[in-house]
FITORTI-555868 format. One line per 8 residues: for each residue x negated, y negated, z of N, C-alpha, C, CB. Coordinates in steps of 0.001 Angstrom, whole numbers. Each point is the difference from the previous one (the first is absolute). Glycine has a CB too. Layout:
<sites>
X:Y:Z:X:Y:Z:X:Y:Z:X:Y:Z  ...
</sites>
This chain:
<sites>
-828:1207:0:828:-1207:0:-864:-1259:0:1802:1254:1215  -3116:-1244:-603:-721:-1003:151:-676:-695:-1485:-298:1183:2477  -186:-46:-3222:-426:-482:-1584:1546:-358:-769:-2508:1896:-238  3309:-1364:842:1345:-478:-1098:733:-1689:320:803:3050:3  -1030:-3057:1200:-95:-1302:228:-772:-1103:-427:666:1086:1312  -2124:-549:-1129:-915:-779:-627:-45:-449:-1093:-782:816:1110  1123:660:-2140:63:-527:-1426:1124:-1210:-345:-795:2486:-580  1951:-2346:1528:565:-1125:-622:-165:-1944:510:1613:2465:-390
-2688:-2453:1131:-139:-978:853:-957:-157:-958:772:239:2495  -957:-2008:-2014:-1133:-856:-189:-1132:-56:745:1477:-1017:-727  -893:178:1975:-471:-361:1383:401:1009:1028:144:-2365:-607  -907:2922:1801:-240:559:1128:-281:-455:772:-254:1096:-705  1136:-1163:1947:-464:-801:945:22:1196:1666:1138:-2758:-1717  -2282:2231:2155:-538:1307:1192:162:-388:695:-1353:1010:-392  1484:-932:1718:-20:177:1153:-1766:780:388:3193:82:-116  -3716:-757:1458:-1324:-4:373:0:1645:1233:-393:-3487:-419
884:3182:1308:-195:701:1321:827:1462:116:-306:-2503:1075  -95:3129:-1322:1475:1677:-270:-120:-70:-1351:2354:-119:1870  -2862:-611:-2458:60:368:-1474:-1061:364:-715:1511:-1287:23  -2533:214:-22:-1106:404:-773:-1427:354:349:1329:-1184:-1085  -1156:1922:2651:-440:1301:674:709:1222:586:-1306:-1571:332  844:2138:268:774:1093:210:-345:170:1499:38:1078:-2486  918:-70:3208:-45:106:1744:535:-1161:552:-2064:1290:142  2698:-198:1081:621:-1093:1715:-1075:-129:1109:2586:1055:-4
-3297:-801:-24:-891:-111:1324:53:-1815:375:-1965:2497:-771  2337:-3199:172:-653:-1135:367:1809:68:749:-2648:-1423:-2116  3954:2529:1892:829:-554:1000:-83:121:1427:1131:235:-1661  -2175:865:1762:-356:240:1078:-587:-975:1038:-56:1792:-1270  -789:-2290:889:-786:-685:368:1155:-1335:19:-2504:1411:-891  2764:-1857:534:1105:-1406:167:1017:527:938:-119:-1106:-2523  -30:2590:3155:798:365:1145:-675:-562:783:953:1888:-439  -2358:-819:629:-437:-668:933:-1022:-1253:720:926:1924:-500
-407:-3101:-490:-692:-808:117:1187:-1476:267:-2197:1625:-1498  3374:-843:1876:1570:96:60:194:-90:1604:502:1653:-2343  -896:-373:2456:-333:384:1387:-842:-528:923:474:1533:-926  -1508:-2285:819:-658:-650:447:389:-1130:817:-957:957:-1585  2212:-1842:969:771:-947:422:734:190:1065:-58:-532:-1891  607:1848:1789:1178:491:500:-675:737:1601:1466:441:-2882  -236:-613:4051:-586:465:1054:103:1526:36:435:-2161:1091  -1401:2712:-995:2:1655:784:1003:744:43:-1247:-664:1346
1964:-128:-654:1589:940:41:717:-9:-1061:378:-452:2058  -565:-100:-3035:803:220:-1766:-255:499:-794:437:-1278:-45  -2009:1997:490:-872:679:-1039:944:1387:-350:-2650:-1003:1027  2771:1721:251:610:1944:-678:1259:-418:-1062:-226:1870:2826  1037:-3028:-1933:1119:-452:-1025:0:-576:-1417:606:-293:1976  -1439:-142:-2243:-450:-906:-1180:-241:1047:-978:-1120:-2037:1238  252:2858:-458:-754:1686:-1332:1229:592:-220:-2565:1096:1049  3504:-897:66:954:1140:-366:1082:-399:-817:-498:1039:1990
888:-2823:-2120:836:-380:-885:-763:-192:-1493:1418:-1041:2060  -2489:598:-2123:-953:79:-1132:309:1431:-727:-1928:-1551:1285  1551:2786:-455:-274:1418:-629:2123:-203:-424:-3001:1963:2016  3664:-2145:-1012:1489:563:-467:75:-836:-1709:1519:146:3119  -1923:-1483:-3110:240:-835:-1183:-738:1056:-1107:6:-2764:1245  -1097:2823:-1124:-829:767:-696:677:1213:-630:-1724:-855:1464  2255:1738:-621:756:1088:-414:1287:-713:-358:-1154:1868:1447  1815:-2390:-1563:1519:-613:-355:841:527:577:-336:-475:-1856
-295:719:3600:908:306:604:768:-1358:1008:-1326:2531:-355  1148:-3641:-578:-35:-1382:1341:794:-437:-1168:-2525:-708:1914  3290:-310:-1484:849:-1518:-967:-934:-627:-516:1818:-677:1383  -2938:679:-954:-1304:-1755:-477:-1109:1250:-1000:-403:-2471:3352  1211:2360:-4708:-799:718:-1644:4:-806:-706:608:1981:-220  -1288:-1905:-576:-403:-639:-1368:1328:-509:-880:-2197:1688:-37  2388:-2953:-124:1269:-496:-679:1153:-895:1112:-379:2376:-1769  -283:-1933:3054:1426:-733:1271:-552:-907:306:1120:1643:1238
-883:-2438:-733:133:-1402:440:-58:-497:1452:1223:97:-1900  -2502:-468:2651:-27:-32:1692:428:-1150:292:-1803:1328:486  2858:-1647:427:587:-1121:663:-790:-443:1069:2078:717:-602  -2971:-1593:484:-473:-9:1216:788:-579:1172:-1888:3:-1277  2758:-986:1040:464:-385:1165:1321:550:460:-1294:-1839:-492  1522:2827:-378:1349:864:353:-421:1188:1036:1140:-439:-2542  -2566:947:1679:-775:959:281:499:1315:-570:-675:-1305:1911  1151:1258:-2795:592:1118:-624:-390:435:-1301:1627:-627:1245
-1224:1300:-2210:-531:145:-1390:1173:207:-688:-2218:926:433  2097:-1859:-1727:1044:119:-1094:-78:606:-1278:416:-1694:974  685:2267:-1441:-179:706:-1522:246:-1002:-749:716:2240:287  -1531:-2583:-1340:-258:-1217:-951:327:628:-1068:-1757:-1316:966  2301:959:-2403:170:250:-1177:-638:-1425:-447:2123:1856:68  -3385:-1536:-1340:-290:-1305:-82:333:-332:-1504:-1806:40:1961  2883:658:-2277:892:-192:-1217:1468:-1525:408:-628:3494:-691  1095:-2315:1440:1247:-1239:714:-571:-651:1071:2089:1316:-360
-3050:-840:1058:-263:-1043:1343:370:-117:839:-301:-830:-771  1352:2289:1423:394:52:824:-500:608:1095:1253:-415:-1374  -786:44:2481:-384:666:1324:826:1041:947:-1055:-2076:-153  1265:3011:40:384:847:386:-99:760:1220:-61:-396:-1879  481:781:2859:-522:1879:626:-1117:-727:876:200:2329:-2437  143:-3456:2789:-954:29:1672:-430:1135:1114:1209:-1932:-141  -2148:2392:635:-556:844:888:-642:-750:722:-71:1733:-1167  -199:-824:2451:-557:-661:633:-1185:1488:254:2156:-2313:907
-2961:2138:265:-1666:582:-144:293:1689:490:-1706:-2722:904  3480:2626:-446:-235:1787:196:1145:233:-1248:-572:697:3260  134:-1132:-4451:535:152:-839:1927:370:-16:-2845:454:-397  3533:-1287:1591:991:-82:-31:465:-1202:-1266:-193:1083:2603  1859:-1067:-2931:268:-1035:-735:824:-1325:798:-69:1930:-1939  -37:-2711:1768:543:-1493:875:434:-1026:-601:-1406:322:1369  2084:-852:-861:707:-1232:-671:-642:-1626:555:2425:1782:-107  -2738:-2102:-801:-605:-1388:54:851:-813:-385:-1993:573:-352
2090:-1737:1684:1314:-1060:-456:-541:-954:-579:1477:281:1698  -864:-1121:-2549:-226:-904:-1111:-1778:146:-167:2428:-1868:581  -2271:3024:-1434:-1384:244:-710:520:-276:-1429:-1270:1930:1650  174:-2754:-2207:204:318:-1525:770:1014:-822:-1818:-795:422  2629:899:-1246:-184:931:-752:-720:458:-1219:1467:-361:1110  -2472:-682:-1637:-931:-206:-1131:-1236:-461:675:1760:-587:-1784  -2795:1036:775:-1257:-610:728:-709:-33:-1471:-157:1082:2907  -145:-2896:-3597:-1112:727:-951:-1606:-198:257:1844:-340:-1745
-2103:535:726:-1473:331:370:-791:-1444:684:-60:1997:-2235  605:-3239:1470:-577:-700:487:-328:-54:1343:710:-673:-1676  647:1360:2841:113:-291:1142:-940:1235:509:2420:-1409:-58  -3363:2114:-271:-765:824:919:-1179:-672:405:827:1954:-968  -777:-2515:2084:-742:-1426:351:-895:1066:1085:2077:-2739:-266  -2196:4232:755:-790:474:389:214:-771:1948:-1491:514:-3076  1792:-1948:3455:708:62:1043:1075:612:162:-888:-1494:130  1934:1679:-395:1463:501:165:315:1775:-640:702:-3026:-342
-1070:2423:-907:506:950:-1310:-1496:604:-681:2509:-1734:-701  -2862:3330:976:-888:233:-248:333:1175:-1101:-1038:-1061:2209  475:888:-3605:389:1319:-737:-1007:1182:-322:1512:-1577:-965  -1100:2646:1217:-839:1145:513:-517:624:-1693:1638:671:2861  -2530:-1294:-3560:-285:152:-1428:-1030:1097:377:479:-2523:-1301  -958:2746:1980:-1189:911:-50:-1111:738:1311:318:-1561:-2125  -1348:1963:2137:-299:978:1307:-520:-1429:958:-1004:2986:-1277  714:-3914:928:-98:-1302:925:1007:-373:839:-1172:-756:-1553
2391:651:1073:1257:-342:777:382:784:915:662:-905:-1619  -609:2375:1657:508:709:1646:-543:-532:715:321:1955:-233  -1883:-1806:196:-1036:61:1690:278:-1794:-186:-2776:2638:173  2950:-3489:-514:168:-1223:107:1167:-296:952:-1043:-219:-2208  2302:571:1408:1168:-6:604:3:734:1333:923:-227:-2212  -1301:1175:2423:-21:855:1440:-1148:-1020:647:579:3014:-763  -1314:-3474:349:-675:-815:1103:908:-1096:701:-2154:366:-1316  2760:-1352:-133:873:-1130:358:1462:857:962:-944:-1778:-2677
1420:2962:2318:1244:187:1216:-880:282:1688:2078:1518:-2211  -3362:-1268:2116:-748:-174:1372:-484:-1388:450:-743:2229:-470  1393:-2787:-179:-482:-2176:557:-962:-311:-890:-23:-195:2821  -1011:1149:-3679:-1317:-647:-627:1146:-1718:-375:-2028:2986:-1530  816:-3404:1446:300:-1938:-916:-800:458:-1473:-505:-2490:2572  1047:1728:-3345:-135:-202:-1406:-1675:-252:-352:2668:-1072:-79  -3654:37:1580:-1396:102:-178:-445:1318:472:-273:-2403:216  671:3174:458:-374:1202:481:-121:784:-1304:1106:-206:2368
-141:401:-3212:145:910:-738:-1072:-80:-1405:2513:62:1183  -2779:-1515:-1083:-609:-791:-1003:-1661:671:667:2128:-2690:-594  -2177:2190:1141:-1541:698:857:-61:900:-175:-261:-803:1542  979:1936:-1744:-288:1619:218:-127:351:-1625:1609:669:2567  -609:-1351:-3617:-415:-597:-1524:-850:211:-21:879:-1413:-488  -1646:403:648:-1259:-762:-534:-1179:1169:701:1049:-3115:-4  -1316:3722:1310:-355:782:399:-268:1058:-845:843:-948:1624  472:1373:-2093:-466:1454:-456:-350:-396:-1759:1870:1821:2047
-1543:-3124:-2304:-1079:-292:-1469:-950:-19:-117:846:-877:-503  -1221:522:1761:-1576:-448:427:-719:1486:226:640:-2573:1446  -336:3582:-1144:-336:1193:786:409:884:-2019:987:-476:4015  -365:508:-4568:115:866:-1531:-964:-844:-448:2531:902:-611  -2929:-2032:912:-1395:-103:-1044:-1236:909:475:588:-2598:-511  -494:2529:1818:-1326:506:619:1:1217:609:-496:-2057:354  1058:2742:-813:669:1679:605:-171:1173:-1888:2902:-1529:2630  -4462:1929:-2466:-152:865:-952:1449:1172:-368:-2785:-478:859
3332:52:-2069:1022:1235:-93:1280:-231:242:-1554:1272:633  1811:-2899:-495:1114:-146:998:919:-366:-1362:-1112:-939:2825  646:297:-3951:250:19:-1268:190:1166:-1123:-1002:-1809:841  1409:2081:-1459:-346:1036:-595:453:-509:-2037:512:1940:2971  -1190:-2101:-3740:381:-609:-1304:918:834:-781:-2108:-1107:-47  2837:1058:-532:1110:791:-566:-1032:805:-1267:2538:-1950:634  -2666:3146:-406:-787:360:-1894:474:238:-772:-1277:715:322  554:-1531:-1255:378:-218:-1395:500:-1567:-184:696:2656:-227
-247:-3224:964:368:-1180:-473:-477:-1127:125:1342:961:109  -2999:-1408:-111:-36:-868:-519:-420:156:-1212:-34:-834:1787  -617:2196:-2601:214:637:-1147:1208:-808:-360:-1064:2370:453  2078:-1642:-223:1278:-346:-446:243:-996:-351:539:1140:979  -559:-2230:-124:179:-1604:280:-636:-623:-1284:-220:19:2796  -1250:456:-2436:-710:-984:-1577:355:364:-1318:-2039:-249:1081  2384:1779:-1352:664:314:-1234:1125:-864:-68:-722:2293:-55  1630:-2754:890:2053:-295:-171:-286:-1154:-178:1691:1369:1609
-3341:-2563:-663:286:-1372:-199:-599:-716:-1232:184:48:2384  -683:1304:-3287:-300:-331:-1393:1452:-579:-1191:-2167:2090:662  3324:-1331:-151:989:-337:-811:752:-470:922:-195:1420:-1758  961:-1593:3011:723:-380:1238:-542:-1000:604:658:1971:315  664:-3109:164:-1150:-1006:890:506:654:1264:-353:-2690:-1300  -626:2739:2162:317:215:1821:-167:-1107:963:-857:2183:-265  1852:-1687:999:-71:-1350:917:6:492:1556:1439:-1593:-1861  -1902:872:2651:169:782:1282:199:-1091:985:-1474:2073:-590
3011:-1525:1236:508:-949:968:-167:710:1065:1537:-1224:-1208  -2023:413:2259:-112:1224:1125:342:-1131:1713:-2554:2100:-1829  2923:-1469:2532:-54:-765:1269:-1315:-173:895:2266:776:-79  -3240:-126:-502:-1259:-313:686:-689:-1137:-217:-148:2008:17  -602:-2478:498:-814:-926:-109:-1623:-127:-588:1728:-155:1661  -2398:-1140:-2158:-311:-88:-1116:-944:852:-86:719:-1962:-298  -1719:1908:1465:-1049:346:585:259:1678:165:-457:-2578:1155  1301:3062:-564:134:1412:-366:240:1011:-1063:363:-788:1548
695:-246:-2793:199:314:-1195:-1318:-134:-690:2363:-613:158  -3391:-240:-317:-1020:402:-523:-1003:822:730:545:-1777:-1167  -688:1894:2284:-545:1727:780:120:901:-447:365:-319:1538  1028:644:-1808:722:741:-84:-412:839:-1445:1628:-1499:1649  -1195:-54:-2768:-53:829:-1819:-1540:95:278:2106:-1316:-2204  -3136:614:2907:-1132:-118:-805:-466:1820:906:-717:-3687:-620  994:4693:1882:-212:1208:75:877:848:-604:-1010:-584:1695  2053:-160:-2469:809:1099:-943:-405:278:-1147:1666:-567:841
-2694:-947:-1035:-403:130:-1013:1044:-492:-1433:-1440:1785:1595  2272:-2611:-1307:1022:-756:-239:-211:-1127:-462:858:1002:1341  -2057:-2027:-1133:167:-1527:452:-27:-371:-1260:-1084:-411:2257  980:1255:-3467:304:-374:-1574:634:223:-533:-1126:-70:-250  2232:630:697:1047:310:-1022:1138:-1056:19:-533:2492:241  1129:-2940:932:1393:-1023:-206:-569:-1062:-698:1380:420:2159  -261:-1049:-2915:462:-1044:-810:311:-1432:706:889:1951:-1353  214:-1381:2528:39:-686:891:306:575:1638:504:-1398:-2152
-940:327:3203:-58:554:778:682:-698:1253:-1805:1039:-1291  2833:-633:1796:969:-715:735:-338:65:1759:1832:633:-2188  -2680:-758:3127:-69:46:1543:823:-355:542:-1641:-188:51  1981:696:1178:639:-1172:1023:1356:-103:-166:-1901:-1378:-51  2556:2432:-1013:1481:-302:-810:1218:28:1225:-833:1417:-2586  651:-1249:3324:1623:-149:976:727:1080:-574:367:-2704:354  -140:4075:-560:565:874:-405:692:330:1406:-1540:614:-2152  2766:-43:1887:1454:-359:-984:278:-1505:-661:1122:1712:1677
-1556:-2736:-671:1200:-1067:-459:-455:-784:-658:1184:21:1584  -2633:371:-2097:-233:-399:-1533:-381:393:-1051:-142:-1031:890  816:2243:-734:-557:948:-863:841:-278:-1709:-526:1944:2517  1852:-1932:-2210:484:-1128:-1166:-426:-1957:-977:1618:1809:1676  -2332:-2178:-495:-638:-963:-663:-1049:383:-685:721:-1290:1409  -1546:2291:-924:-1519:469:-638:591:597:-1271:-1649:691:2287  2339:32:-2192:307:1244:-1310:825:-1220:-1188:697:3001:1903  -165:-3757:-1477:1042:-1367:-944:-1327:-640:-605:2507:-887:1840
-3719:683:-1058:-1304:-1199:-524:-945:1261:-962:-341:-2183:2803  515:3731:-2701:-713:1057:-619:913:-603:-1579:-622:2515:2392  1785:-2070:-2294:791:-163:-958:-348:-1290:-1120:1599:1184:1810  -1311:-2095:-993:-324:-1691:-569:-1356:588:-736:985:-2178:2257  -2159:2294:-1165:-1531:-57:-804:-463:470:-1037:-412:-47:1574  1392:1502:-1774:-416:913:-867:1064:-43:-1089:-1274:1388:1740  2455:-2679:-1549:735:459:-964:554:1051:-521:-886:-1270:-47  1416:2064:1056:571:1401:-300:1225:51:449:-1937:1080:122
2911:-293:-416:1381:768:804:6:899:927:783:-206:-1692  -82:154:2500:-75:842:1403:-288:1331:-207:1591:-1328:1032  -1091:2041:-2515:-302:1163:-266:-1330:294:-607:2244:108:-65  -2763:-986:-126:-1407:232:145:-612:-286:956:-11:-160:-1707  329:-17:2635:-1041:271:938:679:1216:1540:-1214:-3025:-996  -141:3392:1239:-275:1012:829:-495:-373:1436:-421:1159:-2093  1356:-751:3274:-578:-172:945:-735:1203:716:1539:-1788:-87  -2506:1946:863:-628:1117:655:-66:-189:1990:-1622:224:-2806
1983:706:2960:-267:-70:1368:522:928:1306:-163:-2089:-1113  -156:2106:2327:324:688:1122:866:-400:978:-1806:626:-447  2272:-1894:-167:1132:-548:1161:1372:-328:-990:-2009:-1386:1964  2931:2430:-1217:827:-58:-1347:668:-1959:411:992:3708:-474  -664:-3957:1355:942:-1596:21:-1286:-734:-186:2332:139:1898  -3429:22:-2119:-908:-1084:-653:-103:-113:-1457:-1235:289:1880  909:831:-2579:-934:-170:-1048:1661:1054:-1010:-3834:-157:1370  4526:875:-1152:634:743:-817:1412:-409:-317:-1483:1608:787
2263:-1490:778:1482:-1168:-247:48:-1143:-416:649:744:1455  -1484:-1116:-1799:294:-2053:-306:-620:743:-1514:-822:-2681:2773  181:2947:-2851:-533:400:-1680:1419:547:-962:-2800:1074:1028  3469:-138:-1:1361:355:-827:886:-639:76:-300:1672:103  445:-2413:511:756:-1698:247:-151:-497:-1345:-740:-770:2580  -463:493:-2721:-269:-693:-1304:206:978:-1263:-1724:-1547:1276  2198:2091:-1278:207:929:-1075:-2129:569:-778:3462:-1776:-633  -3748:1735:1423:-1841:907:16:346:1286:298:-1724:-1788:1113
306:2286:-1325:-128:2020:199:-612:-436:1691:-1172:1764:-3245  1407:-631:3972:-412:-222:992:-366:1621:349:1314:-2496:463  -2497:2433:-137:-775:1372:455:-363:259:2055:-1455:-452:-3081  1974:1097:3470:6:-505:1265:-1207:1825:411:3330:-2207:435  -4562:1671:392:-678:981:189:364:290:1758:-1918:-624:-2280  2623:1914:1986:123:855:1619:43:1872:305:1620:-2417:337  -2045:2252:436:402:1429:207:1007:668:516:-1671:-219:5  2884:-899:336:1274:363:498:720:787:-734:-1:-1760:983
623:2800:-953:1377:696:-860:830:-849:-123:-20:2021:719  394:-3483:-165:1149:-662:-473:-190:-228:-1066:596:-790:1598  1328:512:-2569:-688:-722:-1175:1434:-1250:526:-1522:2286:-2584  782:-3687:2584:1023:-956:619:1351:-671:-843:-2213:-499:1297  1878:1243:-3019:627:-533:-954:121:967:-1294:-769:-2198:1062  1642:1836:-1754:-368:1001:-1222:223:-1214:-885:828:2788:539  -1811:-3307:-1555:-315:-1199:-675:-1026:827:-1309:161:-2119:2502  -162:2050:-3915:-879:153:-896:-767:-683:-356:1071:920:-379
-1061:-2314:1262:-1594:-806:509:-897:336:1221:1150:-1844:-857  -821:2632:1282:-176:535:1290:-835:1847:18:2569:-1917:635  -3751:1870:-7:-467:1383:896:-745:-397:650:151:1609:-1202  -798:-330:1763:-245:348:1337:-1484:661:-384:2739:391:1144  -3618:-349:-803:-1150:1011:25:-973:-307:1141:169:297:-2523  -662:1219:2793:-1312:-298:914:-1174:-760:224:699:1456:-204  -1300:-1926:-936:-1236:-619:-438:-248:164:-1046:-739:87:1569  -576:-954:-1988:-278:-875:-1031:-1099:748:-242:962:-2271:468
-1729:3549:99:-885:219:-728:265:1047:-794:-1253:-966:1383  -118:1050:-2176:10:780:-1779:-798:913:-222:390:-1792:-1036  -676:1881:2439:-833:1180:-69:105:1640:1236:-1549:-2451:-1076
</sites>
């Protein structure tokens, strides 16, 4: 599905972090560097709601929506935008009075409204329902960026694709929007071995709630139609729903058995490498 997409696209646009390496270890480590903040007595609790999320045996998975000040978790559709099926942390269901019934993307302001796009958001969110503050969580960030540069192995490069990459950006332009920052995005391509292939290169993007302005200014630059272009990535409400919004292909990389949609701009695959 991935070359059939391609062939009909122009432009490709990637996603950086879950995408264009491979391995979780670094979620580990943003546990426990999570934990650090947090007092003693929240630690057994923190692992054992982490491992339940992990297994999908918890409400707070990939695609829901953490309330922080409700403290609960919501089922999001980020087609209609609705909010649905409140829980709360022993995965009972509850009624929240004058809660929204819509939430769009703009509003995931990460104080209030946090959307669970990927393996970053559980151990985040389970920190914030234990009191972490928004600098706490930011510290333990930046921590474990700081610690995957300097942790032999903690990276691992996807094979085959930057092969890949330099063959596709001979005829394809690529672009890479990513939520990291500048200084890590070039760390990052230049041990992937990357730092030559994009066209253009987007840091710092505010994904979700700007993930529609970036992909509208891809469009403008390159002069193309939504159906030519291709989005890539590991967080499906970042980089894949707003792409099929726009009427784009959207390739969403996971290892989940869900499939969240049935769309013929739309799959699902494990990874990007080709070898």
């Amino acid at each position: 599905m991935l070359n059939s997409f391609i062939e009909k696209t122009d432009v490709i646009i990637f996603d950086l972090d879950g995408t264009l390496y491979e391995g979780d270890q670094h979620f580990a480590l943003m546990v426990e560097n999570l934990k650090q903040r947090l007092p003693e007595k929240h630690h057994k609790a923190f692992d054992e709601l982490y491992r339940k999320s992990l297994a999908g045996e918890h409400a707070l998975t990939i695609g829901k929506v953490y309330d922080v000040q409700e403290d609960v978790i919501w089922t999001w559709d980020p087609f209609t935008t609705e909010l649905t099926n409140a829980q709360n942390w022993d995965n009972e269901q509850v009624h929240i009075y004058n809660a929204p019934t819509k939430l769009s993307v703009s509003e995931f302001d990460y104080q209030r409204f946090v959307p669970i796009g990927d393996g970053w958001w559980p151990p985040y969110s389970i920190a914030r329902h234990f009191g972490l503050t928004v600098e706490d969580t930011q510290w333990a960030y930046r921590r474990t960026k700081e610690q995957m540069a300097n942790l032999d192995g903690m990276l691992e490069p996807t094979p085959g694709l930057q092969q890949y990459l330099e063959e596709l950006s001979k005829t394809k332009k690529l672009v890479l929007i990513t939520n990291s920052e500048i200084d890590d995005v070039h760390r990052l391509l230049k041990f992937l071995g990357l730092d030559h292939i994009f066209s253009d290169i987007v840091p710092s993007a505010l994904k979700p709630m700007n993930t529609n302005k970036h992909f509208e200014e891809v469009l403008a630059r390159y002069a193309v139609k939504p159906e030519q272009v291709l989005s890539i990535g590991d967080n499906f409400m970042n980089e894949v729903a707003p792409a099929l919004q726009l009427g784009m292909y959207g390739i969403w990389l996971t290892t989940s058995n869900e499939v969240p949609l049935k769309d013929d701009k739309f799959a699902k695959i494990r990874t990007l490498a080709t070898e």
